[in-house]
C-alpha positions as CSV (number, residue, x, y, z in Angstrom):
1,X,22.1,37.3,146.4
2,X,18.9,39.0,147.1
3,X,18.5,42.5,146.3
4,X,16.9,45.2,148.7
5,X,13.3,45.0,147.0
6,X,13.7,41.1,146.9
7,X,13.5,38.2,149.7
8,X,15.7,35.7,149.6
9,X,12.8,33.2,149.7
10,X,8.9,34.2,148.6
11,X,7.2,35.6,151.7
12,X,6.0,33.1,153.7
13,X,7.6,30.3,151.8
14,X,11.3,28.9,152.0
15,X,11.6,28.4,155.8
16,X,9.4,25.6,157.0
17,X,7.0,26.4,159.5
18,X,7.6,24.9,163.1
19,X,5.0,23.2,165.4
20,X,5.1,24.9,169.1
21,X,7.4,21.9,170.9
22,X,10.0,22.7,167.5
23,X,9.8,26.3,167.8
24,X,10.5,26.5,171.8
25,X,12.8,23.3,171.9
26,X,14.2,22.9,175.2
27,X,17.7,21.9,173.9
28,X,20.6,24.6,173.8
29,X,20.7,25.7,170.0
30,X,24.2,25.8,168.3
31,X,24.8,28.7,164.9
32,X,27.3,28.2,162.9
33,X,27.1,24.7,162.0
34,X,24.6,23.0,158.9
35,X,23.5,25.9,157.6
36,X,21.8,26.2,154.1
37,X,24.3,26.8,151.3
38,X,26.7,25.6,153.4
39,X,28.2,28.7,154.7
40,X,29.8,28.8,158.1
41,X,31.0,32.0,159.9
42,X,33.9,31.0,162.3
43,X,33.2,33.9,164.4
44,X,30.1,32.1,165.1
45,X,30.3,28.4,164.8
46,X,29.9,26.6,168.4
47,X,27.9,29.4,169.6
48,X,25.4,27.7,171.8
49,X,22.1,29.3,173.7
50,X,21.5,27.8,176.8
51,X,17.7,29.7,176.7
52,X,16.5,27.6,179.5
53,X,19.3,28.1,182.3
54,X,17.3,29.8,185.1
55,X,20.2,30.9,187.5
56,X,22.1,32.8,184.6
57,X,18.8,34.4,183.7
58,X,17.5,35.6,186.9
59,X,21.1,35.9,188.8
60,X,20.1,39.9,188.4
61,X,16.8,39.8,190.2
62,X,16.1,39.2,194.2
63,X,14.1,36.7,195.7
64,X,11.5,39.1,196.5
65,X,11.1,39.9,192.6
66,X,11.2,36.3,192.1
67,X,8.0,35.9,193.9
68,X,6.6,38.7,192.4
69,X,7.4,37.4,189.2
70,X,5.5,34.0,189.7
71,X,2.1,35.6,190.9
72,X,2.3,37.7,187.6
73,X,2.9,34.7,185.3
74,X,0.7,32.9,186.9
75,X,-2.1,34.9,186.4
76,X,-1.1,35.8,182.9
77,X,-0.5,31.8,182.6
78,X,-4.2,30.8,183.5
79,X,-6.7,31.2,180.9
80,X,-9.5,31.4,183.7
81,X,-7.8,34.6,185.3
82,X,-6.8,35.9,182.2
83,X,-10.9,36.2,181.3
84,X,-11.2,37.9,183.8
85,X,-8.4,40.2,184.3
86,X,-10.2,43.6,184.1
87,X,-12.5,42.3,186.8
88,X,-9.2,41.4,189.0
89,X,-7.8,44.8,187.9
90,X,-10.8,46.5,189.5
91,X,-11.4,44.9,192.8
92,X,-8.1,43.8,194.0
93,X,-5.3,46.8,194.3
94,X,-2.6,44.5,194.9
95,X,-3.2,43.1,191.3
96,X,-2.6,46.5,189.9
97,X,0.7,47.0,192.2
98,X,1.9,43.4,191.1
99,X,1.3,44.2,187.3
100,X,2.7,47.4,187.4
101,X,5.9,46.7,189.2
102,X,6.2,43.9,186.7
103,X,5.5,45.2,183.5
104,X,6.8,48.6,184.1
105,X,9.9,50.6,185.0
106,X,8.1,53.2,187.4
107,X,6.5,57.3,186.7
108,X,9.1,58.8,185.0
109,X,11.9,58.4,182.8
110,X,15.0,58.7,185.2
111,X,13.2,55.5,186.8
112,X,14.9,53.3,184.1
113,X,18.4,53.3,185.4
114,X,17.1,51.5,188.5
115,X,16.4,48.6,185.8
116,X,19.3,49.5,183.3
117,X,21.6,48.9,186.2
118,X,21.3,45.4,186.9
119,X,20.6,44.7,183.3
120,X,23.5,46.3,182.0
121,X,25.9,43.7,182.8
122,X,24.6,41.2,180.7
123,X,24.2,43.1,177.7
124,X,20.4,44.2,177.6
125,X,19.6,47.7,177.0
126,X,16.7,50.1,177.3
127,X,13.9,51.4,175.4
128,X,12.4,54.1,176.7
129,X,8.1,53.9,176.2
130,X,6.0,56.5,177.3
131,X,3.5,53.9,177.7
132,X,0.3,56.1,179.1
133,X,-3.0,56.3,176.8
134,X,-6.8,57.0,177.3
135,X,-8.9,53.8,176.9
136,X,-10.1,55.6,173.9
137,X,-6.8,55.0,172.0
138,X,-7.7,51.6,171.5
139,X,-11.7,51.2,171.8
140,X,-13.1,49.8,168.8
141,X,-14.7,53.1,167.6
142,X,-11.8,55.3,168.7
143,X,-15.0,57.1,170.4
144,X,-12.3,59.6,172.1
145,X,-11.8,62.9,170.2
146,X,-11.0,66.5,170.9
147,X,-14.3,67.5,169.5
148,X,-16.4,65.1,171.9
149,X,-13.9,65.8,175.4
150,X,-16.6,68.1,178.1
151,X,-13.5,70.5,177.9
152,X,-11.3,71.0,174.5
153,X,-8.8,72.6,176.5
154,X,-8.4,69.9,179.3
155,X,-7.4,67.5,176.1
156,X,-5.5,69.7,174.5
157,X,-3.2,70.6,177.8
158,X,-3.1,66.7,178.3
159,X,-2.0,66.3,174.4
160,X,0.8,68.8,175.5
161,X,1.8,67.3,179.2
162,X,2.0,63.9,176.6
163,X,4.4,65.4,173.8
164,X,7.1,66.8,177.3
165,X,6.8,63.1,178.5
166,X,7.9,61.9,174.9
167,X,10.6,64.3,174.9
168,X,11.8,63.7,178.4
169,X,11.6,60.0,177.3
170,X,14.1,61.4,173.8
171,X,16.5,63.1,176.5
172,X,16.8,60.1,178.7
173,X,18.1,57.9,175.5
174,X,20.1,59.9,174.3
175,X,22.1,59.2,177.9
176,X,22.7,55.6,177.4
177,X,25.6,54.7,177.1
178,X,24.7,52.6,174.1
179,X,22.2,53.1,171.0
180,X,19.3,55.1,172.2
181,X,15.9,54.3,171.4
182,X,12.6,55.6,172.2
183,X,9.2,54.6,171.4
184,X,6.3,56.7,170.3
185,X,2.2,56.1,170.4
186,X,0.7,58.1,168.2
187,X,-2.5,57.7,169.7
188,X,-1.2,59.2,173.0
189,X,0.0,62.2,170.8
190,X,-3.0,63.3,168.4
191,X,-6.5,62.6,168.6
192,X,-7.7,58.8,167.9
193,X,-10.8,59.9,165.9
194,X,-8.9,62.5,163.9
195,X,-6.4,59.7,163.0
196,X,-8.9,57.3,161.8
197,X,-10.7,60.0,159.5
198,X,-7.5,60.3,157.8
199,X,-6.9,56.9,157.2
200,X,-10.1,56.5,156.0
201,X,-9.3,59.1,153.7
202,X,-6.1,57.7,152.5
203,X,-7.2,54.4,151.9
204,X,-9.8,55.7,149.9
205,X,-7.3,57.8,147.9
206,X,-5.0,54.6,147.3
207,X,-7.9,52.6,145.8
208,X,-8.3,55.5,143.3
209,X,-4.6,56.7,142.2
210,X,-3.0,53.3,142.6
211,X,-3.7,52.0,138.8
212,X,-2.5,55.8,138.0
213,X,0.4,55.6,140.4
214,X,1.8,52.5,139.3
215,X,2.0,53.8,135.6
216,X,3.6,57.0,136.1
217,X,5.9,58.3,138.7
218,X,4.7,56.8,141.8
219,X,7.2,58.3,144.2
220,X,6.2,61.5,143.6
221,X,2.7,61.1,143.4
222,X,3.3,59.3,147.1
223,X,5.1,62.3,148.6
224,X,2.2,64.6,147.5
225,X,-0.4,62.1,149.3
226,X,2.5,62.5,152.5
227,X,2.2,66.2,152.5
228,X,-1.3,66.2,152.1
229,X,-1.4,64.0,155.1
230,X,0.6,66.0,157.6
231,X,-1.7,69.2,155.9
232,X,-4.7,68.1,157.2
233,X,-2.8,67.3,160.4
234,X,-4.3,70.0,163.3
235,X,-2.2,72.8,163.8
236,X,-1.5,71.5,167.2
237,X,0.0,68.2,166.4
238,X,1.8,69.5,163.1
239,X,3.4,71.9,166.6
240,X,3.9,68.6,168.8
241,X,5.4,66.5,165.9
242,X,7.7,69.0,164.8
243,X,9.0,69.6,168.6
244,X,9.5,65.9,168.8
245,X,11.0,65.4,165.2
246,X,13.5,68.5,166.3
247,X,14.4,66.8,169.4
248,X,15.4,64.0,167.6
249,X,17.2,65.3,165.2
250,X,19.1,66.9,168.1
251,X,19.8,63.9,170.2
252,X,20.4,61.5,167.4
253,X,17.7,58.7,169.4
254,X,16.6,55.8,167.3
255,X,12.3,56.5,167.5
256,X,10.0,53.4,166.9
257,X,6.5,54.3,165.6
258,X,4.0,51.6,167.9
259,X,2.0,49.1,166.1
260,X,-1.9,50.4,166.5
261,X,-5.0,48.7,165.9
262,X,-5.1,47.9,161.6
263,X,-7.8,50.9,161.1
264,X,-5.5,53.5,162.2
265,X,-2.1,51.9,160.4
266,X,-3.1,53.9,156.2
267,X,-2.6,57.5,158.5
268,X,0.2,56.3,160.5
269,X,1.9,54.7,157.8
270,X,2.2,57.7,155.7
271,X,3.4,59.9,158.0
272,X,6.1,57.4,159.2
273,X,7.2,57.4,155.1
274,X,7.2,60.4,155.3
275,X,9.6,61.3,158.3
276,X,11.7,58.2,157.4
277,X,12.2,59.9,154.1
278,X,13.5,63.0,155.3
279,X,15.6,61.3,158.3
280,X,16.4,57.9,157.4
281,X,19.3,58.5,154.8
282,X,22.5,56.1,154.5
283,X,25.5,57.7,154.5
284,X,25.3,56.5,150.7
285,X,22.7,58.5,150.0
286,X,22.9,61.3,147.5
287,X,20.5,63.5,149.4
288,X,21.3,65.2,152.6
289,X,18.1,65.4,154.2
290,X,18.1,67.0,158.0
291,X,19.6,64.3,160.2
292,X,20.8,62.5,157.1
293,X,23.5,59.8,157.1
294,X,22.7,58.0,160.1
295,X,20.7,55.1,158.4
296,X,17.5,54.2,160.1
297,X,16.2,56.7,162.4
298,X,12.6,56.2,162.8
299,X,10.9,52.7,163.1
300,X,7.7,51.9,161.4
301,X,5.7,48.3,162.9
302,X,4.7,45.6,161.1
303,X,2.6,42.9,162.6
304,X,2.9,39.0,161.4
305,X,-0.4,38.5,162.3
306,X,-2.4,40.8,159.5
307,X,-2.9,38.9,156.8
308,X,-1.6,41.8,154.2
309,X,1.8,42.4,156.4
310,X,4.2,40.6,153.2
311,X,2.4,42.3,150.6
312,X,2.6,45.6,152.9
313,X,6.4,44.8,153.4
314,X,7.2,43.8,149.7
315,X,5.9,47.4,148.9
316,X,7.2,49.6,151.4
317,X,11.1,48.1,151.0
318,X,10.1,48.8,146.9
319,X,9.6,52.5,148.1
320,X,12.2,52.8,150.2
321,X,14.8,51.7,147.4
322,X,13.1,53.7,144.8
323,X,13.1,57.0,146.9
324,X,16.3,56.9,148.6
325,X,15.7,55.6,152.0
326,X,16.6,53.0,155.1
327,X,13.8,51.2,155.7
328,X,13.4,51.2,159.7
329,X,11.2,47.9,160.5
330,X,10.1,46.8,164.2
331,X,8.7,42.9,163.2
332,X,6.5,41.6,166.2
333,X,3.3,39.2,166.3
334,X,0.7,41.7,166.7
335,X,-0.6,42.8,170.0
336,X,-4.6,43.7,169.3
337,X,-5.5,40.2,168.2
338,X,-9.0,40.2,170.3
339,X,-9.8,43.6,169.5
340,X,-8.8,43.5,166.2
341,X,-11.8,40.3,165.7
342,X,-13.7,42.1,167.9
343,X,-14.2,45.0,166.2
344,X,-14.4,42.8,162.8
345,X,-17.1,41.2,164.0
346,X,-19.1,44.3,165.4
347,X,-19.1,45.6,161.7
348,X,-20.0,42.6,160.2
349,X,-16.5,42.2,158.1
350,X,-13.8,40.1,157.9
351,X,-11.4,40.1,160.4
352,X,-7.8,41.5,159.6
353,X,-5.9,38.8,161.2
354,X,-4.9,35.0,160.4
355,X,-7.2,32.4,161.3
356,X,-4.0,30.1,163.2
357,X,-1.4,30.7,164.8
358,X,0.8,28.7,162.0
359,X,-0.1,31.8,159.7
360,X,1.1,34.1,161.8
361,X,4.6,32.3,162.2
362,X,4.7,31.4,158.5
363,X,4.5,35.3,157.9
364,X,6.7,36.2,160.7
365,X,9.4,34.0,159.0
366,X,8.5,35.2,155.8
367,X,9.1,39.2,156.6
368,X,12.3,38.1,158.4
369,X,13.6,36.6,155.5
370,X,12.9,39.6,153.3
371,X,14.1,42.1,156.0
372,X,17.6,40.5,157.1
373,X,18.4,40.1,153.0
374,X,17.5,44.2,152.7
375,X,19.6,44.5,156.1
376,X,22.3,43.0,154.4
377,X,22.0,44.8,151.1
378,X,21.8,48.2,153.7
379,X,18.7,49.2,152.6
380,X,16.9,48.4,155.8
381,X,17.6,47.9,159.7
382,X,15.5,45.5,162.3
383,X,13.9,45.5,165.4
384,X,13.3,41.8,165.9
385,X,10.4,41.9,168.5
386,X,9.9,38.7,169.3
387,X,8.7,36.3,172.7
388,X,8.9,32.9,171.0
389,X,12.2,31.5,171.0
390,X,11.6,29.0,167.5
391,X,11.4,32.4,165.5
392,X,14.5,34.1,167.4
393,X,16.5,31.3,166.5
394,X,15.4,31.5,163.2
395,X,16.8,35.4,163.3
396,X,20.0,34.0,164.7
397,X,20.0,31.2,162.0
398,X,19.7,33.8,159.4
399,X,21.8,36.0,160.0
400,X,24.5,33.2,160.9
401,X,23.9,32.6,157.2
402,X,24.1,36.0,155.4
403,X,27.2,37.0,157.4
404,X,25.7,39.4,159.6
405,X,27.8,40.3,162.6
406,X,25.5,40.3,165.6
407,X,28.1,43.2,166.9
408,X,28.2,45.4,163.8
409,X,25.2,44.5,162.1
410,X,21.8,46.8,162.7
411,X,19.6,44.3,163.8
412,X,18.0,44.6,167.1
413,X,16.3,42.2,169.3
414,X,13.5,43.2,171.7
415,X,11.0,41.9,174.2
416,X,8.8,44.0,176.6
417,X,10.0,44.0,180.3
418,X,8.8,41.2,182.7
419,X,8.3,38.7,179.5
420,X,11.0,36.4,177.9
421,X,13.9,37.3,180.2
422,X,15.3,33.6,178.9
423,X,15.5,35.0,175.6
424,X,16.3,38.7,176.4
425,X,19.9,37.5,178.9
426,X,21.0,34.8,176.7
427,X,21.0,36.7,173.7
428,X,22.4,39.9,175.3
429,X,24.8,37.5,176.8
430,X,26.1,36.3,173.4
431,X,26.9,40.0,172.0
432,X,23.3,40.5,169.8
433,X,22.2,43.8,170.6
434,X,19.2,43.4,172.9
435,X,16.8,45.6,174.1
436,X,14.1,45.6,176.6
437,X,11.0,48.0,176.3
438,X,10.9,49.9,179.4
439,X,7.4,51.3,179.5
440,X,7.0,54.6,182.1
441,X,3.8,56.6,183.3
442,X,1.4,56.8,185.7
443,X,-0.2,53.5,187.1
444,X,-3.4,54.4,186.3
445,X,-2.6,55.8,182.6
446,X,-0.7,52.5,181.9
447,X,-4.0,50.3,182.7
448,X,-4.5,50.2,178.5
449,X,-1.0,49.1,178.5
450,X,-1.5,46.3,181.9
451,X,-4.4,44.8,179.9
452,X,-2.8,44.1,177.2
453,X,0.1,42.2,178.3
454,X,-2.3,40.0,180.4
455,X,-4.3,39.6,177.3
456,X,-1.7,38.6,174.9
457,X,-2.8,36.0,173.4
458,X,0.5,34.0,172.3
459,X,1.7,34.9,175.7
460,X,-0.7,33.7,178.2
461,X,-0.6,30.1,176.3
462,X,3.3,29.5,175.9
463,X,5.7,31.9,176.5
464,X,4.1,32.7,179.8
465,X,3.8,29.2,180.9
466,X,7.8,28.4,180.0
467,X,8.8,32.0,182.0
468,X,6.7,30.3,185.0
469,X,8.2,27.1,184.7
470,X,11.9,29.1,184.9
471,X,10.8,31.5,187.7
472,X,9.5,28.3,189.9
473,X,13.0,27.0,189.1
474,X,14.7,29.4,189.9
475,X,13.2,29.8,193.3
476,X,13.4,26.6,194.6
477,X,16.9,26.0,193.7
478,X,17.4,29.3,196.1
479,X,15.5,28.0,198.8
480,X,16.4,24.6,198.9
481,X,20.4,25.7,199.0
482,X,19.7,28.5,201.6
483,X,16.5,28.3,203.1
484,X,16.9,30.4,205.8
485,X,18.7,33.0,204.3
486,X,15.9,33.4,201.2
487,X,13.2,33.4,204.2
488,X,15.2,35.9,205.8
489,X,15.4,38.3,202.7
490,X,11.5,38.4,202.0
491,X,10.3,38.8,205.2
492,X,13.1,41.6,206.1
493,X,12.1,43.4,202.6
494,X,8.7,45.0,204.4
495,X,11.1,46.3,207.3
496,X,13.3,47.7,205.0
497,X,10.9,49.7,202.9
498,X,12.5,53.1,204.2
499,X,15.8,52.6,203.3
500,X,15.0,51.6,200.1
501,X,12.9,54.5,199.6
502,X,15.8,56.7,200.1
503,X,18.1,54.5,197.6
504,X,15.3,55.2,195.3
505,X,15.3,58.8,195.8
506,X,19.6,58.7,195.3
507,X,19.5,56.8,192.1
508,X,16.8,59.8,190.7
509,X,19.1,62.5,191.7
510,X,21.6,60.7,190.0
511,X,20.0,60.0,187.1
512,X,18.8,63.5,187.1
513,X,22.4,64.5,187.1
514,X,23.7,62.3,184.3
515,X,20.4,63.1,181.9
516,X,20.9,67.0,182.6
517,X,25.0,66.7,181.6
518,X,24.6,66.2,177.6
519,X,23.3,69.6,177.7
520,X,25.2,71.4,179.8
521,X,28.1,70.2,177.4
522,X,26.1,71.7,174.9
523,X,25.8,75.4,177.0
């Protein structure tokens, strides 16, 4: 049995790697048969995932979103479009409408149950993500900064406008009617360039006190870097994280720390050590830190596609054991692959990333290993972000194998909104806890965000192409059983614009209403 600092197999050993026809096999999978060590769960055995089975999938959305749907993937599905996505993105507003509608959940946080509604009912949640951030968040030189903005106080008003979307984003959570969670940029909260002095910093102070560290008491030579670090925070965001923290502590939301670009990650993983260590306490635990006893509270990202991301994992679940904590860990891909080479390449360095693809899954697999044995051991809970089904059912394997209860165990699954709704509905369908990332803000904030998801690398080649594939499907089995009738419905949708403006308005009042009643329980 693996311990919490141990994986079960060496990182990025001890599960074979998969080629891409393996990893997104067609085929309905079946856990709880031929596993390794030959365990089998009877709770789980015959359990089959049908991932491919377009009507169950999309029996939530209407024709009209259907067609929506395919002029999304297929741009996102055509590497000629995709090159030039931020040309499309300027010239053609329809683009913008199509992307935003698909990708995102609408301006404010209330906007979700809209979504939550018809997702509900197969057993996908919500995570709210305040998903707005300045181009300058994620430039290569992180050129944006409070010093350099033509008015200080403009920034610092748009800083504070961000933290009360964050928090309205907390409240909203904390009104599902399952586990909250919430999602945080830091970026969008503090100052890019202030960020990346401090990492700079750090790192600099790791190469020094590590041979020093690792001789004497390194967990308290750690928390005196941590305070350091939130120190030399501005007084400003030392105010807006500790009005965020409080909130949380109030509302009890599970908070996931985004992945940034690799520079920024020595600054924001200290601080997220840091607030895991006062918040992420098991019920276990000895010390009673403020919103102790809850297990994992806040979420820190790690991304398969860095080439240090096992070493970095291997540490920080060594930490976390040594000083007492859960170790909250969201596992995705990685999401700044060309910028991250970009901006390699613009400083003459090596880039940060893996040269193939089959790195990056051998490392994804790798972490998951290590993570689901700490899961098991409860030193750690996992966000399983993940769009390609071979290293889902490699999750599901797992877990399958260490007796983890998809119903009691905290392990999550999520994929962003308008991507891998095949994966999303037949796992919430089979009683995993599934989430979707419901991004929120203004259309023009979210362009940063838009980009991306056209951009995606991993996306645009496979998973985009098999959600196309599904949607076309899907579409002309509709048509060809009702023709008429499907006709009818997308050219009576225009005409109907009105009344659905005022169901619109209804379901905000009402989700007004429900976000607004925790409180006045509270009063």
């Amino acid at each position: 049995m693996c311990t919490a600092s141990q994986s079960c197999a060496r990182p990025g050993k001890g599960l074979r790697w998969r080629p891409d026809d393996e990893r997104s096999s067609n085929a309905p999978v079946t856990v709880g048969t031929n596993f390794r060590d030959g365990l089998v769960f009877p709770s789980l055995v015959n359990r089959q995932f049908a991932f491919l089975d377009h009507r169950a999938v999309y029996e939530h959305k209407s024709t009209e979103e259907l067609v929506r749907s395919l002029v999304v993937l297929g741009l996102c599905s055509s590497p000629l479009l995709v090159r030039h996505s931020e040309a499309l993105l300027d010239a053609l507003p329809w683009v913008r409408e199509a992307l935003y509608k698909h990708f995102s959940v609408g301006h404010a946080p209330a906007d979700v149950w809209g979504r939550m509604n018809s997702m509900r009912a197969n057993g996908v949640q919500a995570i709210m993500d305040f998903a707005e951030e300045d181009s300058g968040a994620t430039a290569l030189s992180s050129a944006a900064s409070l010093d350099d903005a033509a008015d200080a106080e403009e920034a610092e008003e748009r800083y504070e406008r961000r933290v009360a979307a964050f928090l309205a984003s907390i409240d909203t959570a904390a009104t599902l009617q399952t586990q909250g969670f919430a999602a945080v940029k830091l970026t969008a909260l503090a100052d890019p360039a202030m960020l990346e002095a401090l990492a700079l910093l750090e790192a600099q102070a790791a190469q020094v006190s590590e041979a020093a560290a690792e001789a004497q008491d390194a967990g308290q030579g750690q928390q005196e870097q941590e305070q350091g670090l939130e120190a030399r925070l501005a007084a400003a965001q030392q105010a807006q994280l500790a009005a965020l923290m409080g909130r949380l502590d109030r509302l009890g939301v599970k908070l996931m720390i985004d992945a940034e670009l690799s520079h920024l990650r020595p600054a924001i993983d200290r601080l997220a050590h840091q607030l895991m260590a006062r918040h992420n306490r098991s019920s276990s635990s000895s010390s009673t830190a403020a919103g102790g006893g809850d297990g994992a509270v806040i979420f820190i990202s790690y991304q398969a596609y860095l080439r240090d991301v096992q070493l970095r994992l291997q540490r920080d679940l060594e930490r976390a054991e040594r000083q007492g904590y859960v170790l909250g860990a969201k596992l995705v891909g990685g999401v700044y692959l060309h910028l991250e080479r970009r901006r390699a390449a613009e400083r003459g360095e090596p880039a940060p990333v893996w040269d193939t693809a089959e790195d990056t899954y051998a490392a994804y697999d790798g972490c998951l290993d290590a993570l689901l044995c700490a899961v098991k051991a409860g030193r750690a809970e996992l966000m399983v972000g993940s769009h390609n089904q071979g290293s889902v059912q490699t999750a599901v394997t797992l877990m399958a194998r260490l007796g983890l209860d998809p119903e009691e165990a905290p392990v999550y699954f999520g994929q962003l909104l308008g991507m891998a709704d095949n994966i999303s509905f037949t796992l919430g369908q089979h009683g995993y806890k599934t989430f979707k990332y419901c991004p929120h803000g203004e259309p023009a904030k979210l362009r940063p965000y838009l980009s991306r998801r056209v951009l995606e690398t991993q996306y645009s080649v496979q998973g985009g192409r098999q959600d196309l594939r599904m949607v076309q499907a899907e579409l002309w089995r509709r048509i060809s059983q009702d023709p008429a009738g499907q006709l009818a419905q997308l050219f009576g949708s225009s005409r109907s614009g009105s009344s659905n403006s005022s169901s619109t308005a209804r379901g905000a009042q009402q989700a007004d209403a429900v976000s607004k009643a925790p409180h006045a329980a509270q009063q």
